[in-house]
C-alpha positions in Angstrom: -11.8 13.4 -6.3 -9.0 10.8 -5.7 -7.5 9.2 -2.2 -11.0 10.1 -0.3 -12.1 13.7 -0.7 -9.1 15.6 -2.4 -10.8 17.5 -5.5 -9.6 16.9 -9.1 -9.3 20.7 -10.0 -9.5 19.1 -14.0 -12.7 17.6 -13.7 -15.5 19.8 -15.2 -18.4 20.3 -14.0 -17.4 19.3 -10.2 -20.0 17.5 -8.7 -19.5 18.0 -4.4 -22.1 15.4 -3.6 -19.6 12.4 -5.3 -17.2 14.3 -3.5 -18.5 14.0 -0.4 -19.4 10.6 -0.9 -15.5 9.6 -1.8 -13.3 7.2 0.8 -9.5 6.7 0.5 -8.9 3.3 -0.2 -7.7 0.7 2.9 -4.2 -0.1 1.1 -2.4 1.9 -2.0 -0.6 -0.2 -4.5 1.6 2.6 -5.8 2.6 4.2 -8.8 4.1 2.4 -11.5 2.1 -1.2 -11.4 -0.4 -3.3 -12.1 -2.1 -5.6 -10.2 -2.8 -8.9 -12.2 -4.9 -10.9 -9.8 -6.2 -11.0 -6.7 -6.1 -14.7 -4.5 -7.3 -15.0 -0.9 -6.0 -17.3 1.7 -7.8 -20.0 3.1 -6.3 -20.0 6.8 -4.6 -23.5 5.8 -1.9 -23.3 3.7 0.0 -20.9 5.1 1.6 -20.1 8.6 0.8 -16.8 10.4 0.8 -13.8 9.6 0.1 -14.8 5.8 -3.0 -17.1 6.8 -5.6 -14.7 6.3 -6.0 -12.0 3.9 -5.5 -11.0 0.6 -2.6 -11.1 -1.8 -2.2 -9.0 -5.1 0.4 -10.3 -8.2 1.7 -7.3 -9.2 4.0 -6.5 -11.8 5.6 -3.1 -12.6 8.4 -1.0 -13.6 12.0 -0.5 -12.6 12.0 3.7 -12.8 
Protein backbone atom coordinates (compact mmCIF):
# COMPACT_ATOMS: atom_id res chain seq x y z
CA UNK A 1 0.00 0.00 0.00
CA UNK A 2 1.30 3.65 -0.21
CA UNK A 3 0.10 7.12 1.68
CA UNK A 4 -1.54 4.81 4.62
CA UNK A 5 -3.91 2.10 3.48
CA UNK A 6 -4.46 2.77 -0.34
CA UNK A 7 -3.71 -0.82 -2.03
CA UNK A 8 -1.02 -1.23 -4.79
CA UNK A 9 -3.26 -3.16 -7.25
CA UNK A 10 0.54 -4.35 -8.81
CA UNK A 11 1.78 -5.94 -5.95
CA UNK A 12 1.32 -9.77 -6.08
CA UNK A 13 0.40 -11.72 -3.69
CA UNK A 14 -1.41 -8.84 -1.57
CA UNK A 15 -0.78 -9.32 1.86
CA UNK A 16 -4.07 -7.24 3.98
CA UNK A 17 -2.37 -7.64 7.29
CA UNK A 18 0.79 -5.06 6.07
CA UNK A 19 -2.03 -3.29 4.72
CA UNK A 20 -3.74 -2.86 7.62
CA UNK A 21 -0.77 -2.12 9.40
CA UNK A 22 0.20 0.97 6.86
CA UNK A 23 0.12 4.92 8.14
CA UNK A 24 0.40 7.89 5.78
CA UNK A 25 3.34 9.67 6.46
CA UNK A 26 3.15 13.20 8.85
CA UNK A 27 4.64 15.47 5.85
CA UNK A 28 4.99 14.51 1.84
CA UNK A 29 8.03 15.72 0.13
CA UNK A 30 6.57 15.49 -3.34
CA UNK A 31 7.22 14.27 -6.58
CA UNK A 32 10.24 15.02 -8.35
CA UNK A 33 13.06 15.28 -5.38
CA UNK A 34 15.30 14.01 -3.22
CA UNK A 35 15.97 14.69 0.08
CA UNK A 36 19.81 14.85 0.80
CA UNK A 37 19.95 15.22 4.60
CA UNK A 38 18.05 15.60 7.37
CA UNK A 39 19.42 18.38 10.31
CA UNK A 40 17.43 19.23 13.46
CA UNK A 41 17.27 22.49 15.27
CA UNK A 42 18.62 22.95 18.56
CA UNK A 43 16.09 25.72 19.85
CA UNK A 44 19.20 28.28 19.76
CA UNK A 45 20.17 29.32 16.64
CA UNK A 46 17.26 30.28 15.21
CA UNK A 47 14.22 32.62 15.96
CA UNK A 48 10.72 31.28 16.04
CA UNK A 49 8.96 29.52 14.20
CA UNK A 50 12.26 27.77 12.71
CA UNK A 51 13.54 26.94 16.38
CA UNK A 52 12.31 23.61 16.68
CA UNK A 53 11.86 20.90 14.22
CA UNK A 54 13.28 19.40 11.34
CA UNK A 55 14.70 20.63 8.09
CA UNK A 56 15.16 18.42 4.89
CA UNK A 57 17.97 19.65 1.85
CA UNK A 58 16.26 18.77 -0.96
CA UNK A 59 17.15 19.02 -4.43
CA UNK A 60 14.98 18.28 -7.52
CA UNK A 61 13.77 19.03 -10.87
CA UNK A 62 12.45 21.97 -12.71
CA UNK A 63 9.44 19.90 -14.84
Amino acid sequence: SYYGQHVDERVKPQNPALVAKAIAPDYAVGPHTASLGLVFADGKTLAAPFNEGLFIGQHGSWN
